[in-house]
Each structure stands twice: as structure tokens, then as C-alpha cells.
C-alpha positions in Angstrom: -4.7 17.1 -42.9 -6.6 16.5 -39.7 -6.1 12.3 -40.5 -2.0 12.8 -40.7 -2.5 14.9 -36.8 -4.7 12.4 -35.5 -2.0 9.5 -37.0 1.0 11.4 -35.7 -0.5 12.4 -32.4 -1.5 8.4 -32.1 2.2 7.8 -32.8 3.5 10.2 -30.3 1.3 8.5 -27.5 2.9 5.4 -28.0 6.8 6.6 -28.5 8.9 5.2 -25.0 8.9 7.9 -22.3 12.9 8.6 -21.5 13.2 6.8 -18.2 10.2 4.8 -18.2 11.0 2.6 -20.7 14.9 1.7 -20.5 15.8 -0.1 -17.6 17.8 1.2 -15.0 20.6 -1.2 -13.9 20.3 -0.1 -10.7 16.8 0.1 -9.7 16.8 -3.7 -11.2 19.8 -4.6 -8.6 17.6 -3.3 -6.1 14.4 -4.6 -7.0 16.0 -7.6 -7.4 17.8 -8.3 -3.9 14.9 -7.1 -2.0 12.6 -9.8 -3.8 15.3 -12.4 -3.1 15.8 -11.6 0.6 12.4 -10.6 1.7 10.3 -13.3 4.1 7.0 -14.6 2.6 4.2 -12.7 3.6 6.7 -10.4 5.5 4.9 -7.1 3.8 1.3 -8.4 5.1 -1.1 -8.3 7.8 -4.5 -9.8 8.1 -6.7 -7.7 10.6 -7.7 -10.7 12.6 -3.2 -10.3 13.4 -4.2 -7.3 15.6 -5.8 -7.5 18.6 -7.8 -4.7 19.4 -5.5 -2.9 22.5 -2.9 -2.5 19.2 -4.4 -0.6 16.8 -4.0 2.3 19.1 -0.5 1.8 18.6 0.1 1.6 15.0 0.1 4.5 12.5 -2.8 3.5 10.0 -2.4 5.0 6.5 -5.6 5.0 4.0 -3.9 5.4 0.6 -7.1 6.0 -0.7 -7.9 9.3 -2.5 -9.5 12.1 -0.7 -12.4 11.8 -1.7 -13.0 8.2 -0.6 -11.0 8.8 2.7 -13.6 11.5 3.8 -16.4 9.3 2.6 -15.4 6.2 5.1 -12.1 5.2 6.3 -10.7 3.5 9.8 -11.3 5.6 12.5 -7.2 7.3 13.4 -5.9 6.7 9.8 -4.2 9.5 7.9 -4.8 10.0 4.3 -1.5 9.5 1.7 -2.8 8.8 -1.2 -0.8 5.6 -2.4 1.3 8.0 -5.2 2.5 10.3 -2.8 3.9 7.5 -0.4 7.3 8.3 -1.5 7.1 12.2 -1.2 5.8 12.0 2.1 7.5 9.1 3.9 9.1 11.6 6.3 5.4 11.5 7.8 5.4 8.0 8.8 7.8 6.7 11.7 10.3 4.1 12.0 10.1 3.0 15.3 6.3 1.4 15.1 4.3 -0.6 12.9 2.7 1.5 9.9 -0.6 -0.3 8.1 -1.2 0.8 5.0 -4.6 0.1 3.8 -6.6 0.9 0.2 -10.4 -1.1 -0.9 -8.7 -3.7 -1.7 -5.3 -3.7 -0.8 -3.7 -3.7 -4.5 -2.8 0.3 -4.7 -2.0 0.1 -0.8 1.0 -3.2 -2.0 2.2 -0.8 -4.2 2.8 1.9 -2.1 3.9 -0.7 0.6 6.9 -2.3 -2.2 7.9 1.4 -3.0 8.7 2.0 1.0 9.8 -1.3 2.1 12.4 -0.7 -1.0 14.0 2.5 1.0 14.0 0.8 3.9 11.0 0.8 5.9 10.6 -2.4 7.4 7.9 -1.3 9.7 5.4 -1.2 7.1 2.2 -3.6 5.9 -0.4 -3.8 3.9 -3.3 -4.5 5.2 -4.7 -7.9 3.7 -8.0 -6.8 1.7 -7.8 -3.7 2.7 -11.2 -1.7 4.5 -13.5 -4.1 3.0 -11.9 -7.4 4.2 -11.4 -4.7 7.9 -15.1 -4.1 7.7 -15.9 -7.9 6.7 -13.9 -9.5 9.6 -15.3 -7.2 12.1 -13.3 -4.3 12.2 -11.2 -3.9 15.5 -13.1 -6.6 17.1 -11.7 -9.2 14.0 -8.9 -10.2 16.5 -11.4 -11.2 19.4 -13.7 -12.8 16.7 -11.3 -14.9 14.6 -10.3 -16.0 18.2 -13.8 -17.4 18.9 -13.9 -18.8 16.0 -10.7 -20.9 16.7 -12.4 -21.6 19.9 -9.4 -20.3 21.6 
């Protein structure tokens, strides 16, 4: 008896979730003619991009979870975790340049496609997330990739 549970509970783990697994024809026309109109690299920014004045400007989003955000995080960013991007877009503005940051910058893309698919343009992922921040120098990566051109 408890080998024909485990078996069907095994099986009911795997059945397709209603919604999940059929494919809605419009969320692929969507998908779809964002992907084919979207500029290269037009979701990205490295920090070296931002010179330091700017950051005071732009709304800075660690998508991080809570825990991580209260351990270390840019100084001024606000903490959305990158599921609850969607739910809580109403937080982040339209009119100004939103950087959206994670470790690494793979959960942050996510929650960057998911936005920049309703319509906010404004908003970036921030190439490598804190650790590439911290390894280019943090708000001074700007000044230094600059002396580093020579420029």
C-alpha cells in the first residue's frame, strides 16, 4: 500500500499544471513581437555606463530576497524580490531609469523581461549584478573604466 501512494503521488508531481503547460496563444504573440522588435542589449547596463552624479537619479531595485538585501545591497536600492516584480510595478516610475540588480544578474533579467513586456521601457538589468558593481568599483566604476580608457 504505501509503494502504490508513493507511485501515485510521484505521478501526480509530474501531471501538467492547467496553465503552465499549454501555451497561451497570446502570451506567445507577445513574447514573440517584443523579442523581434527589441534593440540588442537595449534591457542592459554595465555599471561603468553610469557616471557617479547619476545614480542619484535612478531608482535602484535589488531583486534579491530579504534576507540578502539586509545583509549587503547598493546603498538607495529598494528591495522587490524579482517574483513580486509584477505585483508591485506600481512602485517603480516611468519617467526615470529603473536598475534592476540581483548576484548575478540572471533572476534580476527575468524580472527585467517580465516588465519591459508590460511596457516599461525605463528598466535595466544591471550587467553582473552587485558582484560585477562591487568588482568594477562601485559608484566610482564610471570614473575608473574612464582611466582605464585613458580618457
Amino acid at each position: 500500500m504505501k509503494k502504490a501512494l508513493l507511485v501515485l503521488s510521484a505521478a501526480l508531481i509530474f501531471l501538467p499544471v492547467p496553465g503552465w503547460s499549454a501555451e497561451n496563444p497570446a502570451v506567445v504573440d507577445a513574447i514573440g513581437e517584443y523579442m523581434d522588435f527589441t534593440e540588442y542589449g537595449s534591457s542592459l547596463i554595465l555599471p561603468e555606463q553610469i557616471p557617479k552624479e547619476d545614480w542619484k537619479k535612478i531608482v535602484i531595485v535589488d531583486a534579491r530576497d530579504a534576507a540578502q538585501y539586509a545583509k549587503e545591497h547598493i546603498p538607495g536600492a529598494v528591495n522587490i524580490e524579482w517574483r513580486q516584480a509584477v505585483a508591485r510595478r506600481a512602485e517603480l516610475p516611468r519617467d526615470r531609469m529603473v536598475v534592476v540588480y540581483c548576484n548575478s544578474g540572471s533572476l534580476s533579467a527575468q524580472a527585467v523581461f517580465a516588465l519591459r513586456l508590460l511596457g516599461y521601457d525605463n528598466v535595466k538589468v544591471l550587467q553582473d549584478g552587485i558582484e560585477g558593481w562591487k568588482a568594477k568599483g562601485g559608484f566610482e566604476a564610471n570614473v575608473r573604466a574612464a582611466k582605464a580608457a585613458g580618457t
